[in-house]
mmCIF file of the N, C-alpha and C atoms, coordinates in Angstrom:
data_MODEL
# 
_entry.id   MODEL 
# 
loop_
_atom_site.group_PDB 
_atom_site.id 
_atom_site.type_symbol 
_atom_site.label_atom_id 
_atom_site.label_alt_id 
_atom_site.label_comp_id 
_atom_site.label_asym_id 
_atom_site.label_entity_id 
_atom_site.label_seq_id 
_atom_site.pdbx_PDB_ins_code 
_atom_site.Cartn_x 
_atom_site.Cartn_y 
_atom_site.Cartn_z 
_atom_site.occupancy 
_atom_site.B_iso_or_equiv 
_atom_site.pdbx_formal_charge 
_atom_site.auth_seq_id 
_atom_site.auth_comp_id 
_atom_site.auth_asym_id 
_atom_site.auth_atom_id 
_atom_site.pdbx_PDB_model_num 
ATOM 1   N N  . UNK A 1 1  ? 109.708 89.236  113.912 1.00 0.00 ? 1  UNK A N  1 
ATOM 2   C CA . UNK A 1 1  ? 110.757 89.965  114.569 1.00 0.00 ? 1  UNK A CA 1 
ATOM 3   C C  . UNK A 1 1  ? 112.056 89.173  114.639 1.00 0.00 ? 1  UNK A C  1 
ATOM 4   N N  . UNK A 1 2  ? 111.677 87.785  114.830 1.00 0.00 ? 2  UNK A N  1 
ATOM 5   C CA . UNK A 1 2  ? 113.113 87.018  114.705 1.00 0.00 ? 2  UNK A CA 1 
ATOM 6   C C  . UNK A 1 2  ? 113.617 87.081  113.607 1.00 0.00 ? 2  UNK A C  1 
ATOM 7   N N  . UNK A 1 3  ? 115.094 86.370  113.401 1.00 0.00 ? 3  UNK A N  1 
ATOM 8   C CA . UNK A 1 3  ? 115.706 86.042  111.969 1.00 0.00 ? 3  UNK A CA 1 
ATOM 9   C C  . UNK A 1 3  ? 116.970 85.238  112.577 1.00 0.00 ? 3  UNK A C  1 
ATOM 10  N N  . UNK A 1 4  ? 117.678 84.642  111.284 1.00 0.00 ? 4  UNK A N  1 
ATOM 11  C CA . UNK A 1 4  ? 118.215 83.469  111.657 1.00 0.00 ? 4  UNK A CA 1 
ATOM 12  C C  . UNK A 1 4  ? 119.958 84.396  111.112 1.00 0.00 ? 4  UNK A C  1 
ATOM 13  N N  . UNK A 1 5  ? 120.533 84.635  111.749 1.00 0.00 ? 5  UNK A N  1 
ATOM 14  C CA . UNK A 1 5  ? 121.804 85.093  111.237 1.00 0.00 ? 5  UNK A CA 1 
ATOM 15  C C  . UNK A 1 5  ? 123.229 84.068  111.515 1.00 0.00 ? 5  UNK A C  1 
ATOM 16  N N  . UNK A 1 6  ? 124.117 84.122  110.715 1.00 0.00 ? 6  UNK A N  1 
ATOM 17  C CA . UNK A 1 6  ? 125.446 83.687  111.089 1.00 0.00 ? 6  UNK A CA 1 
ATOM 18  C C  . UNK A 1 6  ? 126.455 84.417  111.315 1.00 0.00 ? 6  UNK A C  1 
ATOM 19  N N  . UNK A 1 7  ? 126.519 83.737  112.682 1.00 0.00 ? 7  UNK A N  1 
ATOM 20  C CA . UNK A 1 7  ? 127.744 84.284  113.677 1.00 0.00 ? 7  UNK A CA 1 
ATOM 21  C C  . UNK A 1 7  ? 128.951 83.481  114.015 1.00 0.00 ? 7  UNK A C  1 
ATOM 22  N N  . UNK A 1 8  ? 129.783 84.398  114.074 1.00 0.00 ? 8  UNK A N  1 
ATOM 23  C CA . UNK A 1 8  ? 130.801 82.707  113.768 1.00 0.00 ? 8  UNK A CA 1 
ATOM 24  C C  . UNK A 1 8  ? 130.544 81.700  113.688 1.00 0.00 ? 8  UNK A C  1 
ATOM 25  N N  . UNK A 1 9  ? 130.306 81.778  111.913 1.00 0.00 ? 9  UNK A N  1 
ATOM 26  C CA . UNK A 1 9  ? 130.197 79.915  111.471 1.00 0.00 ? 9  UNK A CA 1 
ATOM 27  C C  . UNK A 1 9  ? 128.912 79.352  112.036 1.00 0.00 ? 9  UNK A C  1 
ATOM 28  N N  . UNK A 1 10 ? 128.272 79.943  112.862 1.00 0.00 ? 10 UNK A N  1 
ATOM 29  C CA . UNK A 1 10 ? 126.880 79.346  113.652 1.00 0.00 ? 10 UNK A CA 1 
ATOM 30  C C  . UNK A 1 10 ? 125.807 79.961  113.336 1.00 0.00 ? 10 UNK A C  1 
ATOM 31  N N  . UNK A 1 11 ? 124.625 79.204  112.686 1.00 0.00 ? 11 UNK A N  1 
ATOM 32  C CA . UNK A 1 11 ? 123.800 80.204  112.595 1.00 0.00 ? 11 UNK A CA 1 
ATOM 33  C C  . UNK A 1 11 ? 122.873 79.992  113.722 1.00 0.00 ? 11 UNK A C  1 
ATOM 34  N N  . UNK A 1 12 ? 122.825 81.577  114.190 1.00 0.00 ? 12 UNK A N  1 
ATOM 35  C CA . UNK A 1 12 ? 122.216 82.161  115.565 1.00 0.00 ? 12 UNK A CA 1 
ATOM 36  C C  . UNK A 1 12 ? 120.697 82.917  115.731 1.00 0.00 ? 12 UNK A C  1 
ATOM 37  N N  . UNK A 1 13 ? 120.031 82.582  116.608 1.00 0.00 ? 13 UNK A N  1 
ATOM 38  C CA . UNK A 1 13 ? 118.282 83.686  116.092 1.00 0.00 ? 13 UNK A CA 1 
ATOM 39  C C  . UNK A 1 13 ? 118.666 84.888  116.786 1.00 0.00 ? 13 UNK A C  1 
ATOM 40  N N  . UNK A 1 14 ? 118.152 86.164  116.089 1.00 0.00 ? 14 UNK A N  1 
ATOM 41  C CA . UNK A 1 14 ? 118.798 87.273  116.404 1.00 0.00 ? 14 UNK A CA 1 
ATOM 42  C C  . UNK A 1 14 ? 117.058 88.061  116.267 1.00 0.00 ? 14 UNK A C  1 
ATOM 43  N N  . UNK A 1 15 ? 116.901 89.586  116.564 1.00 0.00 ? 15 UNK A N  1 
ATOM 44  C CA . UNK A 1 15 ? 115.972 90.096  116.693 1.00 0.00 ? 15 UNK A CA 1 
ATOM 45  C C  . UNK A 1 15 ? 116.537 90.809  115.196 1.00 0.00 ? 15 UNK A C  1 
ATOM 46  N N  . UNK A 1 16 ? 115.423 90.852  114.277 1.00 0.00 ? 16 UNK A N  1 
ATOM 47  C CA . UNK A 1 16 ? 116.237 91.000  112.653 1.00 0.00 ? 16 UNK A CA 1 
ATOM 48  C C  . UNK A 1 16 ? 115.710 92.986  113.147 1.00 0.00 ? 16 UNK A C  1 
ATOM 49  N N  . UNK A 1 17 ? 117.159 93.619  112.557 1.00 0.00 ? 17 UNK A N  1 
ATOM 50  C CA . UNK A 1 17 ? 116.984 95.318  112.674 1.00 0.00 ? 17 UNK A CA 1 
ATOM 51  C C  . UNK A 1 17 ? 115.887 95.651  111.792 1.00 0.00 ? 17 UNK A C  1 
ATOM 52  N N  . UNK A 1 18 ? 115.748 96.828  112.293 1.00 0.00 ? 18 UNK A N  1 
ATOM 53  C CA . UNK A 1 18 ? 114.866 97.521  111.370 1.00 0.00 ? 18 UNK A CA 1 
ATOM 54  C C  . UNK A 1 18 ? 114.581 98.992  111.528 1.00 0.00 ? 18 UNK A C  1 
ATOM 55  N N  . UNK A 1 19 ? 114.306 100.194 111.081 1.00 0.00 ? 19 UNK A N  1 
ATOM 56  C CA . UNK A 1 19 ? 114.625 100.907 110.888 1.00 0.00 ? 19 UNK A CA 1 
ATOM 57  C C  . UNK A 1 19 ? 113.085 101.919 110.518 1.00 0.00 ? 19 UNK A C  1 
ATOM 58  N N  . UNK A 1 20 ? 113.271 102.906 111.353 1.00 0.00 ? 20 UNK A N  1 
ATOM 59  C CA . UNK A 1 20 ? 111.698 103.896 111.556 1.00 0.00 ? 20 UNK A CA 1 
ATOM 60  C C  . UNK A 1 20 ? 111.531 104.554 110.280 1.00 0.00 ? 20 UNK A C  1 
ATOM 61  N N  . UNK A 1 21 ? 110.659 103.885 109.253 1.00 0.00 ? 21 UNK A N  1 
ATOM 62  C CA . UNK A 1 21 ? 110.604 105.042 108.146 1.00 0.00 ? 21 UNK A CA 1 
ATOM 63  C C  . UNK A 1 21 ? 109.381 106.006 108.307 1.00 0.00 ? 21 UNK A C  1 
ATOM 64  N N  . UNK A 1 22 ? 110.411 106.446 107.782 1.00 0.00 ? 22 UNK A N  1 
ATOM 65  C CA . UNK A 1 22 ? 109.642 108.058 108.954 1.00 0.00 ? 22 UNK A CA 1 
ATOM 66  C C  . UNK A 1 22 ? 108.883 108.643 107.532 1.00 0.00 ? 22 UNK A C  1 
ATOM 67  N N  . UNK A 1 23 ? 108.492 108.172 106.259 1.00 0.00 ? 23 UNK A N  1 
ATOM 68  C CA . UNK A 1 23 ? 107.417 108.433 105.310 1.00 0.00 ? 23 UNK A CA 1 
ATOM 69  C C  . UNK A 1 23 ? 106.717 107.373 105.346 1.00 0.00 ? 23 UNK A C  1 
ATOM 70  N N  . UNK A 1 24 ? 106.425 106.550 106.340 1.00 0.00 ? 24 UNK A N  1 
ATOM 71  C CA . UNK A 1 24 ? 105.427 105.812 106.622 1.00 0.00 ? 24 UNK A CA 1 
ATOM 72  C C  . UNK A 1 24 ? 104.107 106.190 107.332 1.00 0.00 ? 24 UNK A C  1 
ATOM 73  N N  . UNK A 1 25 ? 102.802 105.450 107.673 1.00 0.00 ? 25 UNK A N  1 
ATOM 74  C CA . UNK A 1 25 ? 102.000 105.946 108.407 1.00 0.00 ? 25 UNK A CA 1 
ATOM 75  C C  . UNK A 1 25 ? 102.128 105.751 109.496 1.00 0.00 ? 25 UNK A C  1 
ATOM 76  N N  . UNK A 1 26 ? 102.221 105.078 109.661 1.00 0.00 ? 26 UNK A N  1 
ATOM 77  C CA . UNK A 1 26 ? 102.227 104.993 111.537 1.00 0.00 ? 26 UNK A CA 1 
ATOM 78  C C  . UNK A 1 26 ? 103.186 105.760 112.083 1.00 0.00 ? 26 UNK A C  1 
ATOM 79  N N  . UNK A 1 27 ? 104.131 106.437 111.479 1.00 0.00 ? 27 UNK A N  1 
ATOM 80  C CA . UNK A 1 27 ? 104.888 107.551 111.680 1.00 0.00 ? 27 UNK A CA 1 
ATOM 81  C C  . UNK A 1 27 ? 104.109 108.992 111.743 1.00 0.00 ? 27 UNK A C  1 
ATOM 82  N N  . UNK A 1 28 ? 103.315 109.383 110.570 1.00 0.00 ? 28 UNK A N  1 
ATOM 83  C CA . UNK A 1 28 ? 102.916 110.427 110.015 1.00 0.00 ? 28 UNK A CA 1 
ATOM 84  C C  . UNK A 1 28 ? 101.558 110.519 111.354 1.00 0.00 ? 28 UNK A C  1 
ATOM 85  N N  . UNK A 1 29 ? 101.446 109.391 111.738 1.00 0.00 ? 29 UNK A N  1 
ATOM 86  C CA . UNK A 1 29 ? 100.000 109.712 112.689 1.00 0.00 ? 29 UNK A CA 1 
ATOM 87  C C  . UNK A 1 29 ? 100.757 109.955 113.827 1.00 0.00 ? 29 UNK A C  1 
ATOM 88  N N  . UNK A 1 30 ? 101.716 109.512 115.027 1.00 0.00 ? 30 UNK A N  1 
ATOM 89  C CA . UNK A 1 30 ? 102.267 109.649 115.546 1.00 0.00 ? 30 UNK A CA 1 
ATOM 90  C C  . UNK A 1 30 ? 102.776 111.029 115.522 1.00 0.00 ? 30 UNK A C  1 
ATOM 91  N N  . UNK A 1 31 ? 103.442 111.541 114.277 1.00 0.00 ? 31 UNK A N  1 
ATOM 92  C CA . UNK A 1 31 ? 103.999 113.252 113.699 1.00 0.00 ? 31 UNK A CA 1 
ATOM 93  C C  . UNK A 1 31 ? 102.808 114.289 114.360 1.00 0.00 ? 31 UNK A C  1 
ATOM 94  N N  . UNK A 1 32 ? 101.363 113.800 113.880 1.00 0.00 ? 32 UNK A N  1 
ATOM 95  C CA . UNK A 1 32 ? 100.698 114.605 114.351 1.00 0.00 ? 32 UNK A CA 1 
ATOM 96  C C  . UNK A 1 32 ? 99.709  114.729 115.835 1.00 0.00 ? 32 UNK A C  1 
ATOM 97  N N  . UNK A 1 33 ? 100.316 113.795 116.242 1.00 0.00 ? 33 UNK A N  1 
ATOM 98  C CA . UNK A 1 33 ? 99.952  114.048 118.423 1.00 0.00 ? 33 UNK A CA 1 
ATOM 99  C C  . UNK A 1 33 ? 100.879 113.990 118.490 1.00 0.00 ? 33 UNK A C  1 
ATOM 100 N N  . UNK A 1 34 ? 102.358 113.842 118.614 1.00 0.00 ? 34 UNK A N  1 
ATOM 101 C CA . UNK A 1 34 ? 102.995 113.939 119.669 1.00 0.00 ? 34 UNK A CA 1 
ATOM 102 C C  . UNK A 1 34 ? 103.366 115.544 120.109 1.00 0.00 ? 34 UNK A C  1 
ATOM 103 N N  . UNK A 1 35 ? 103.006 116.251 119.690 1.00 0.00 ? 35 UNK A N  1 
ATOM 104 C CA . UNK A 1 35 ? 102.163 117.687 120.651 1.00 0.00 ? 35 UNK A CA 1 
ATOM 105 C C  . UNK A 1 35 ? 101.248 117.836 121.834 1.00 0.00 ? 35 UNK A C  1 
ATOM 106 N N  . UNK A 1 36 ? 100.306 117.120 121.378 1.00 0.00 ? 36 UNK A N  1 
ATOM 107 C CA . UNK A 1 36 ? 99.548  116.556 122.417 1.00 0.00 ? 36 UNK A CA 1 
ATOM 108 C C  . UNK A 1 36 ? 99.669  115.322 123.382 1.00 0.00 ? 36 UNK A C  1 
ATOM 109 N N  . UNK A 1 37 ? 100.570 114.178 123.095 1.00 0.00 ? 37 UNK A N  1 
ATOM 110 C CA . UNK A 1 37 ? 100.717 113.146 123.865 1.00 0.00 ? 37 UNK A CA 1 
ATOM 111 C C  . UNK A 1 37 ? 101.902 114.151 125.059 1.00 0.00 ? 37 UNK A C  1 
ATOM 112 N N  . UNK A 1 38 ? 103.011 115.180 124.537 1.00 0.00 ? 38 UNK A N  1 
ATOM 113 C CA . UNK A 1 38 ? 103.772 115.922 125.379 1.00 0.00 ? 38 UNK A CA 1 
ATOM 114 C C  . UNK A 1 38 ? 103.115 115.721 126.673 1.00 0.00 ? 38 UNK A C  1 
ATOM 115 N N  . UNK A 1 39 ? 102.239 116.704 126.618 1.00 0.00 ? 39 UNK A N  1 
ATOM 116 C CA . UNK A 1 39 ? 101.179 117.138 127.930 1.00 0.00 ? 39 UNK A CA 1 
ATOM 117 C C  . UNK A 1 39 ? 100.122 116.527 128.499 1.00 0.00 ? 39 UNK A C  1 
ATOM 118 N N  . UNK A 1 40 ? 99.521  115.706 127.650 1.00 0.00 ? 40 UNK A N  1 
ATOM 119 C CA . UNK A 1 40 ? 98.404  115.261 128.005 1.00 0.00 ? 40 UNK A CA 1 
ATOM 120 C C  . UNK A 1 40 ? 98.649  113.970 128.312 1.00 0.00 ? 40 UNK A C  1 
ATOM 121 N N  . UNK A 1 41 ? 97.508  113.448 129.029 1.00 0.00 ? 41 UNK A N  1 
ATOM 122 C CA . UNK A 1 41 ? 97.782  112.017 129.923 1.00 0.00 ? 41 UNK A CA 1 
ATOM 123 C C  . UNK A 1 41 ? 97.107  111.132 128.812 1.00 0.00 ? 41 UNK A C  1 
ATOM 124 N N  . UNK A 1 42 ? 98.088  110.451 127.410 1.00 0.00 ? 42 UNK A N  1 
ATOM 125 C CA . UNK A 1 42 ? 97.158  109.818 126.353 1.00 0.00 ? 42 UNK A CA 1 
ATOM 126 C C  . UNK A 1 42 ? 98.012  108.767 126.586 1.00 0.00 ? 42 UNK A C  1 
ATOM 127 N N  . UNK A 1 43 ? 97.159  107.515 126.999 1.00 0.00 ? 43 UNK A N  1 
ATOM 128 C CA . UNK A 1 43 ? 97.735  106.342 126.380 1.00 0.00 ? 43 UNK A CA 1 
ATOM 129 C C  . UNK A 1 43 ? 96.724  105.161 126.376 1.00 0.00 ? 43 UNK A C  1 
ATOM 130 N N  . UNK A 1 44 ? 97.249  104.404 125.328 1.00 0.00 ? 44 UNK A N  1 
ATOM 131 C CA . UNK A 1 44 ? 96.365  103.198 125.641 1.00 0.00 ? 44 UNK A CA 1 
ATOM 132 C C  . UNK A 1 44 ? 96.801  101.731 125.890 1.00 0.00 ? 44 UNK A C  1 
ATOM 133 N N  . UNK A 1 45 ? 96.427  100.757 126.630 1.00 0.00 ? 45 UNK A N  1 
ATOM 134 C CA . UNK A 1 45 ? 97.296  99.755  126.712 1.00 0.00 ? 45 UNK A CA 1 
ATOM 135 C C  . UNK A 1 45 ? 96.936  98.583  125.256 1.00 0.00 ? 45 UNK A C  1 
ATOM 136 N N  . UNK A 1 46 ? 97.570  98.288  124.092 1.00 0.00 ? 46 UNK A N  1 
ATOM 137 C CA . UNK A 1 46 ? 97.512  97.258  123.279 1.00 0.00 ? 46 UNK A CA 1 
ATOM 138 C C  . UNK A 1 46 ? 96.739  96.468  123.323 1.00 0.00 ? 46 UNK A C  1 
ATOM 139 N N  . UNK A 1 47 ? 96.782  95.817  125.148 1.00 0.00 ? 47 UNK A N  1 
ATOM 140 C CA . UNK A 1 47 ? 96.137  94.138  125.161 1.00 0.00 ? 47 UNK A CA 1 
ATOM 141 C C  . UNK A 1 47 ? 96.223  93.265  124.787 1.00 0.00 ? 47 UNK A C  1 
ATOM 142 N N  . UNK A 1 48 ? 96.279  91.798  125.236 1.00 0.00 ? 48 UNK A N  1 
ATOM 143 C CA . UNK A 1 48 ? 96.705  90.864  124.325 1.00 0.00 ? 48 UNK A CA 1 
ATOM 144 C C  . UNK A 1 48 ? 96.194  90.477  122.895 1.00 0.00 ? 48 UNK A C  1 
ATOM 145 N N  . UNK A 1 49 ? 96.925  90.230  121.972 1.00 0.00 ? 49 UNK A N  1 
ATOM 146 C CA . UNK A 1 49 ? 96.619  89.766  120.747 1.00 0.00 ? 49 UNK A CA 1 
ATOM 147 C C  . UNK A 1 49 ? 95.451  88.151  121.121 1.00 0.00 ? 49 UNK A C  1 
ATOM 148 N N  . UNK A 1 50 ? 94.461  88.244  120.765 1.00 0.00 ? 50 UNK A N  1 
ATOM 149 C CA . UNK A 1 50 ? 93.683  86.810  120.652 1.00 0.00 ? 50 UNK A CA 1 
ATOM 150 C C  . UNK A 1 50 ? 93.645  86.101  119.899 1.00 0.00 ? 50 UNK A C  1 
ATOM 151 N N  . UNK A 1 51 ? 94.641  84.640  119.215 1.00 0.00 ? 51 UNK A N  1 
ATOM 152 C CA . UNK A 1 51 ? 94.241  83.778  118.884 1.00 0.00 ? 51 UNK A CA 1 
ATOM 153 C C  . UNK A 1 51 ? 93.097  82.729  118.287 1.00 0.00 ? 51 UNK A C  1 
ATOM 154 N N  . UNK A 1 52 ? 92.749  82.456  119.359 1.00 0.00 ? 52 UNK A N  1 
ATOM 155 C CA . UNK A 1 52 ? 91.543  81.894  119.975 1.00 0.00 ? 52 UNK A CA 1 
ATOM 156 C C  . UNK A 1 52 ? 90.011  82.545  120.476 1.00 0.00 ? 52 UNK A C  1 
ATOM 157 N N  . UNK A 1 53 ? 89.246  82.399  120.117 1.00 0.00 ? 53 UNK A N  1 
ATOM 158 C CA . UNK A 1 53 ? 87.904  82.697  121.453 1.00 0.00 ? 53 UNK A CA 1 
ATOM 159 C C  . UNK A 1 53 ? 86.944  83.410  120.491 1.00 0.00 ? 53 UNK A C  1 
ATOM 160 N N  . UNK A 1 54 ? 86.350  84.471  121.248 1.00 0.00 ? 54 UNK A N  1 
ATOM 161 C CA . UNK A 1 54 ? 85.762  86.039  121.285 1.00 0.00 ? 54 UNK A CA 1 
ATOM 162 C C  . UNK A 1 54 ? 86.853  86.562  120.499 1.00 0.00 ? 54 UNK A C  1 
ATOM 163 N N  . UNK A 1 55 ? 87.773  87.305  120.866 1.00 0.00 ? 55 UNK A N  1 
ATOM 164 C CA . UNK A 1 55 ? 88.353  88.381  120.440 1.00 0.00 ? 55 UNK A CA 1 
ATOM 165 C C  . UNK A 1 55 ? 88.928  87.642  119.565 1.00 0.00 ? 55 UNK A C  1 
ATOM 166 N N  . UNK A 1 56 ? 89.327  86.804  118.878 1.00 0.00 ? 56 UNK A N  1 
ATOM 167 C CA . UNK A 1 56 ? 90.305  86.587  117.780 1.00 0.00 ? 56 UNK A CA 1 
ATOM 168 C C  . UNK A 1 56 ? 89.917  87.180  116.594 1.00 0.00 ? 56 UNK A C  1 
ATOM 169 N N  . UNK A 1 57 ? 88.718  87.631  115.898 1.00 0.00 ? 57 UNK A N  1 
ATOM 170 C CA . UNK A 1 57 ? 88.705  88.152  114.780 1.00 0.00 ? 57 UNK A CA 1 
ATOM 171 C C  . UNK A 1 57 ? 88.873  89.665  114.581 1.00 0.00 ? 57 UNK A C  1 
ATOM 172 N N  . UNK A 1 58 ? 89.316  90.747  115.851 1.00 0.00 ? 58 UNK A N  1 
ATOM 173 C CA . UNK A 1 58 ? 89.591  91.573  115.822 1.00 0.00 ? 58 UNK A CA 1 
ATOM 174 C C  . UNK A 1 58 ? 90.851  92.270  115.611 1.00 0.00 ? 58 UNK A C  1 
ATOM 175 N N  . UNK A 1 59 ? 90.946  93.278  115.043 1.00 0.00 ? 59 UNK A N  1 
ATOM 176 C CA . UNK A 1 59 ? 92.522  93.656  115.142 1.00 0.00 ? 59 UNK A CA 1 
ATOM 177 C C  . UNK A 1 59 ? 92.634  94.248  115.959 1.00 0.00 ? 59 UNK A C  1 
ATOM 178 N N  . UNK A 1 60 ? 94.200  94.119  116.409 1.00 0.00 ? 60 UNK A N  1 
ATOM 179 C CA . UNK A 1 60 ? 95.365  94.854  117.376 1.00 0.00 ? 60 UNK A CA 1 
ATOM 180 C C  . UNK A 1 60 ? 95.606  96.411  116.508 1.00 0.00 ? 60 UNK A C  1 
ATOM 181 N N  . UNK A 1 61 ? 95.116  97.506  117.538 1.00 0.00 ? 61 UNK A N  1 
ATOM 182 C CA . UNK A 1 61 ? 95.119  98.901  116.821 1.00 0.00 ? 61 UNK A CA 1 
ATOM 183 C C  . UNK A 1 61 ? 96.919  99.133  116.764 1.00 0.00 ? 61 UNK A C  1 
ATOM 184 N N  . UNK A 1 62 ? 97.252  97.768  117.239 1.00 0.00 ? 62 UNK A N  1 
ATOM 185 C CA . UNK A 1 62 ? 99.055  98.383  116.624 1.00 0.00 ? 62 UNK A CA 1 
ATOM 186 C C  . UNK A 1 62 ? 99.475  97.555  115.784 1.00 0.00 ? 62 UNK A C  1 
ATOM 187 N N  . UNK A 1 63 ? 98.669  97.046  114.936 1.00 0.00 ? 63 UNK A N  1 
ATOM 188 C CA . UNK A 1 63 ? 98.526  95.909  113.366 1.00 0.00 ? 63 UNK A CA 1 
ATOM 189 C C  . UNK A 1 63 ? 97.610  96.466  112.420 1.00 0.00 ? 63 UNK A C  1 
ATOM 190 N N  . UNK A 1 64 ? 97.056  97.736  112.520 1.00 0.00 ? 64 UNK A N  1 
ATOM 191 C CA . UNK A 1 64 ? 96.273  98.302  111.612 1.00 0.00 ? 64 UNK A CA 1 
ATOM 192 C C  . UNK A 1 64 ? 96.391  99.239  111.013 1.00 0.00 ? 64 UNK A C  1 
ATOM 193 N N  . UNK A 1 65 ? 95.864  100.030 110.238 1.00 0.00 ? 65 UNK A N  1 
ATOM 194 C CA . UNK A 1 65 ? 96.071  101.429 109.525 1.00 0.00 ? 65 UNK A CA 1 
ATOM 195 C C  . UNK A 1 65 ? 95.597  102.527 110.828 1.00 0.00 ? 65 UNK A C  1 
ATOM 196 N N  . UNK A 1 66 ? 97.226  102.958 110.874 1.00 0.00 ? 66 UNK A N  1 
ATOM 197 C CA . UNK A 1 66 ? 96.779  104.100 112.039 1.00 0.00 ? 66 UNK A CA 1 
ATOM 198 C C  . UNK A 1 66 ? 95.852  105.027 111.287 1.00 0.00 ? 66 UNK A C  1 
ATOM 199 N N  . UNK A 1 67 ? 94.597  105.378 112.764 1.00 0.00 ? 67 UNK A N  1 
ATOM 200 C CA . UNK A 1 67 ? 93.728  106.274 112.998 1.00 0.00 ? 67 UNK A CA 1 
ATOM 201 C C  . UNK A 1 67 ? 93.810  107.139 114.072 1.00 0.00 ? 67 UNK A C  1 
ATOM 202 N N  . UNK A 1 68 ? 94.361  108.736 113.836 1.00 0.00 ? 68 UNK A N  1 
ATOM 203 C CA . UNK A 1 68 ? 94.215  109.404 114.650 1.00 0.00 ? 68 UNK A CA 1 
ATOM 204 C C  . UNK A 1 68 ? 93.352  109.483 116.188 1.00 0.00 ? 68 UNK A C  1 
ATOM 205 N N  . UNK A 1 69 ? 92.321  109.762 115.632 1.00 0.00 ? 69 UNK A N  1 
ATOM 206 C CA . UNK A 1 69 ? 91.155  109.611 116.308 1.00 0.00 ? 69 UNK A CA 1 
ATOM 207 C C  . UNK A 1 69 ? 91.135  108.533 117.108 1.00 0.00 ? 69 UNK A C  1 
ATOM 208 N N  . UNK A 1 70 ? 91.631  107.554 117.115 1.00 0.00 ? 70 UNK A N  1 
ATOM 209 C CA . UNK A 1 70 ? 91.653  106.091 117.628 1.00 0.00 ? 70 UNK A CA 1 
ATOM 210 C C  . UNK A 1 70 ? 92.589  106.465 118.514 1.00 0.00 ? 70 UNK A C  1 
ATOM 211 N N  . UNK A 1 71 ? 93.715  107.146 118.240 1.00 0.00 ? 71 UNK A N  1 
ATOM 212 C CA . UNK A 1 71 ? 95.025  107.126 119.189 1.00 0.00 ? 71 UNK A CA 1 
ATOM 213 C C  . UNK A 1 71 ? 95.012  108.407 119.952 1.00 0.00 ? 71 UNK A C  1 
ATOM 214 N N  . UNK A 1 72 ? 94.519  109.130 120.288 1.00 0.00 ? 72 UNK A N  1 
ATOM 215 C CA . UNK A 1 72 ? 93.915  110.228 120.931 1.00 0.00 ? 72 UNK A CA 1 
ATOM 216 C C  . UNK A 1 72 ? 93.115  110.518 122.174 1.00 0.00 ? 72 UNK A C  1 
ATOM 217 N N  . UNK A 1 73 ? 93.895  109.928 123.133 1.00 0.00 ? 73 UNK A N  1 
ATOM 218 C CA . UNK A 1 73 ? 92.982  109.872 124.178 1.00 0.00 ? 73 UNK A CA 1 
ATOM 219 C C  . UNK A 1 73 ? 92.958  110.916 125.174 1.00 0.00 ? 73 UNK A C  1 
ATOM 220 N N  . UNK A 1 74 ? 92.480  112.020 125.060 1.00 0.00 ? 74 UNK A N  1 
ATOM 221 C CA . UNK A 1 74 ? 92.630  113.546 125.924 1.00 0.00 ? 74 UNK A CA 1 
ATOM 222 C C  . UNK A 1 74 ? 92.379  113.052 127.358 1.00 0.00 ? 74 UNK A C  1 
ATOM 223 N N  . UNK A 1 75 ? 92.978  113.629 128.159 1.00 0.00 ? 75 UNK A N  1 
ATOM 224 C CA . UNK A 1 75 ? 92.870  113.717 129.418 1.00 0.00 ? 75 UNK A CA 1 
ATOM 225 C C  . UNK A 1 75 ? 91.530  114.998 130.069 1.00 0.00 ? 75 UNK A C  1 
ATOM 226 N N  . UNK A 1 76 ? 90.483  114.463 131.277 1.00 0.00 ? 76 UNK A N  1 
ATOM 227 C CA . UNK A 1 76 ? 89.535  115.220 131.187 1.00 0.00 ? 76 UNK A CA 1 
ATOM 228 C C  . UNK A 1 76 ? 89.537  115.921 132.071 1.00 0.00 ? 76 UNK A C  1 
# 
C-alpha cells in the first residue's frame, strides 16, 4: 500500500492510489450481494492476518479468490 513519491525535491512515503476495477473479481462478487448486504445484517470481521503460530498458514478471505458463498452471511 505504501510507495515512495517525490514531493518537492523530497522523496516522501505516500499511500500509492489505486483504482476499483470494476472487471475484476472481487468486484463481480461484491456486484452480486450487494442486494442482499442492502437489507440484511451480513458482515464479517477479517481478523488479524497471522504471521506466526496456528493460524499463519491460512488465508485472509480478503487475500483470496472471492467466494460468494463465503461472503454471505444471512441474517436469521
Amino acid at each position: 500500500m505504501m510507495g515512495i513519491e517525490r514531493r518537492k525535491g523530497k522523496d516522501k512515503p505516500v499511500i500509492t492510489k489505486a483504482l476499483v476495477e470494476l472487471d475484476g473479481p472481487m468486484f463481480k462478487a461484491y456486484d452480486q450481494l450487494r442486494r442482499k448486504w442492502a437489507v440484511l445484517d451480513c458482515y464479517q470481521s477479517p481478523g488479524p492476518i497471522q504471521f506466526k503460530g496456528v493460524g499463519s498458514t491460512l488465508l485472509n478471505y480478503m487475500v483470496k479468490e472471492p467466494n460468494t458463498e463465503d461472503m454471505l452471511y444471512a441474517a436469521s
